[in-house]
Structure formats: structure tokens, C-alpha cells
Phi, psi and omega in degrees: 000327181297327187274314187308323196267338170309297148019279189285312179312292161335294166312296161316326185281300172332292186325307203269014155249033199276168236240065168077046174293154185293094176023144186304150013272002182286142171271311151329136182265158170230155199294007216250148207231122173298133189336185132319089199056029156245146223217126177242150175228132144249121162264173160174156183225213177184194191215121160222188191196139173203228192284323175257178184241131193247151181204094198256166180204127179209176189219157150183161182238153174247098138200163208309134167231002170117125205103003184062038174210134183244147175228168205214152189234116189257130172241114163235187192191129150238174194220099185273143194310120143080014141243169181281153191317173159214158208219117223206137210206119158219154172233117199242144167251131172245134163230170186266150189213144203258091194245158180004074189309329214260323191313193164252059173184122174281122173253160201205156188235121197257173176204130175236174193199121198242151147209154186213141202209160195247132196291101178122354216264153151268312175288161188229172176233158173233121171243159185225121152221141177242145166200126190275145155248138193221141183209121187238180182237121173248118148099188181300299201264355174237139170237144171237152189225130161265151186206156167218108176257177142212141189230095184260138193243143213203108048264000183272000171061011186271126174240137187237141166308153150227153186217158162184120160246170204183133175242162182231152187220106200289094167330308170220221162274337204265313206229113175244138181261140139208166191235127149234183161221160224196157146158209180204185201284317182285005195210182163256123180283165214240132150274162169182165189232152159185188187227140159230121205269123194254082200306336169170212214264307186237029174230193166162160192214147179209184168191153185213146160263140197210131206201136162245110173301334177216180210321158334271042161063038180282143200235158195223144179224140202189126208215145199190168211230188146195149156211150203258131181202000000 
């Protein structure tokens, strides 16, 4: 139970700094790929509780180099209850892929390649993810995004499937809702909701509430800024 939920902790954390996920508070990723020398800075952090309580924190920057693919550099750092911090360095890539331009959907393939090592520890993880993407429109105000990934882990060589889909709904200009549901071959998948207050051309502040609807019922909270430049 223990490897499964590292396991699983692991896929989440890669997913949610990952290489331009459709803008924070989503765990999900969206195909859409930053300009030329256009640039995102995110901080953010969270909470989660299952039998102990985990307290992440991260930073990560994005951006377009050209060629319809942009890259973002990740930092993050948790604090599991009576154990020691850990510390996670990731590098993620997007490219845009010119599949049915015309269809109702864009696609994109991101790939990150993360490590993490425990302040004190001798071993270190290692990860490799690919995840193909897809993000359509139903309507003005609702966009949808699907992703199917795998994520392979080292020194244990497990390699997990991952899937997630999730729509966003622009209320107005200021304020966009969201919903997905997530998860992976190993685990119990996570529901979760959130909000994004869009402040302005170039900032937002956001937030999410994260739920395993059955065992072991762990619940996650994650609040997180950005800004564009």
C-alpha cells in the first residue's frame, strides 16, 4: 500500500508542474503550446492527508522556444508529518503535433523527466512521462481536455498508465470553473474541482479542492498564483 500511494503521489506531483498544464488549478494537461519568448512564472503550493499529512510547495517557469513547442523547469519541495523533506527537480517539454488541424480537437504530446531525492536519504527516483493530448470546445465557454500518459519509475522499473479528463467553464472574464477526474492503472482515481480568478492580461491566482471518492479516501487542497510575461 505504501509503494502504491508513493506511486501515485509521484504521477501527481510530475502531472501537476508538468510543461503548460491547462493553466493551474487543473492537473491536467492541455495542448495549447506557448508563443515564441513568451513566458509563465508559477508558484504554488498544497496540502494533502491520508493516514499522514504531506505539505508541497513549488515554483516552475515555461516557455516558448519555437518550433510549436515550449519548456518549463520545475522545482518542488514536501513535508510529510515526522519525516524528512524531499526535494524534486523536473524537465518538461510540449510540442504541438499538426494532427487533423481542422477536426474538433488539437493535439500536442508533452514529455517531462523528473528527480527526487529525500534530504538525508541515499537513493534518489527517477522518472520518465510521455503523455499524448488532446483539448476541444463544446460551445463558447466550455473547453475540454483528455490526456493518456505513461510513467515510468526507476530503480523499480514500474511502469503506470495514466489518463485524465476535465472541462473548464469561463463564467465570465474574471472567473473560470473546473472539474476533472484523474488517475492511473495502480491506484484509486481522484476527483477534484476548482477556481480561477483571472486578474488581469497577465496574472491569476487559483484554487482546488482533490478527493478518492473510496479508500483510502484521501483529500488534497492546492492554491497557486501565475504570472505572464
Amino acid at each position: 500500500m505504501l509503494f502504491v500511494r508513493s506511486l501515485a503521489l509521484c504521477a501527481t506531483a510530475l502531472l501537476l508542474p508538468a510543461a503548460g498544464h491547462a493553466a493551474r488549478p487543473l492537473v491536467t494537461e492541455d495542448a495549447g503550446v506557448l508563443a515564441p519568448r513568451d513566458c509563465e512564472l508559477e508558484g504554488f503550493g498544497g496540502r494533502q492527508r491520508e493516514e499522514t499529512t504531506e505539505i508541497t510547495a513549488g515554483a516552475q517557469i515555461g516557455c516558448g522556444v519555437g518550433f510549436g513547442t515550449q519548456a518549463t523547469l520545475a522545482f518542488t519541495r514536501g513535508q510529510e508529518t515526522e519525516e524528512p523533506s524531499t526535494r524534486a527537480v523536473s524537465l518538461g517539454l510540449k510540442t504541438a503535433l499538426p494532427w487533423w488541424q481542422d477536426g474538433p480537437a488539437e493535439w500536442a504530446i508533452a514529455m517531462t523527466l523528473g528527480h527526487e531525492r529525500r534530504v538525508g536519504g541515499d537513493t534518489s527516483e527517477l522518472t520518465a512521462n510521455v503523455v499524448l493530448v488532446a483539448t476541444g470546445k463544446l460551445g463558447e465557454s466550455l473547453t475540454w481536455h483528455a490526456n493518456l500518459g505513461w510513467l515510468n519509475h526507476r530503480p523499480t522499473r514500474v511502469t503506470t498508465t495514466t489518463w485524465n479528463l476535465a472541462g473548464e467553464l469561463a463564467v465570465n472574464t474574471l472567473v473560470d470553473l473546473t472539474a476533472e477526474f484523474y488517475g492511473d492503472d495502480r491506484a484509486r482515481p481522484w476527483l477534484a474541482a476548482g477556481v480561477r480568478f483571472n486578474g488581469g492580461k497577465n496574472w491569476s491566482v487559483n484554487a482546488a479542492c482533490g478527493a478518492q471518492p473510496s479508500e483510502p479516501h484521501a483529500r488534497q487542497f492546492t492554491a497557486g498564483v501565475k504570472f505572464a510575461f
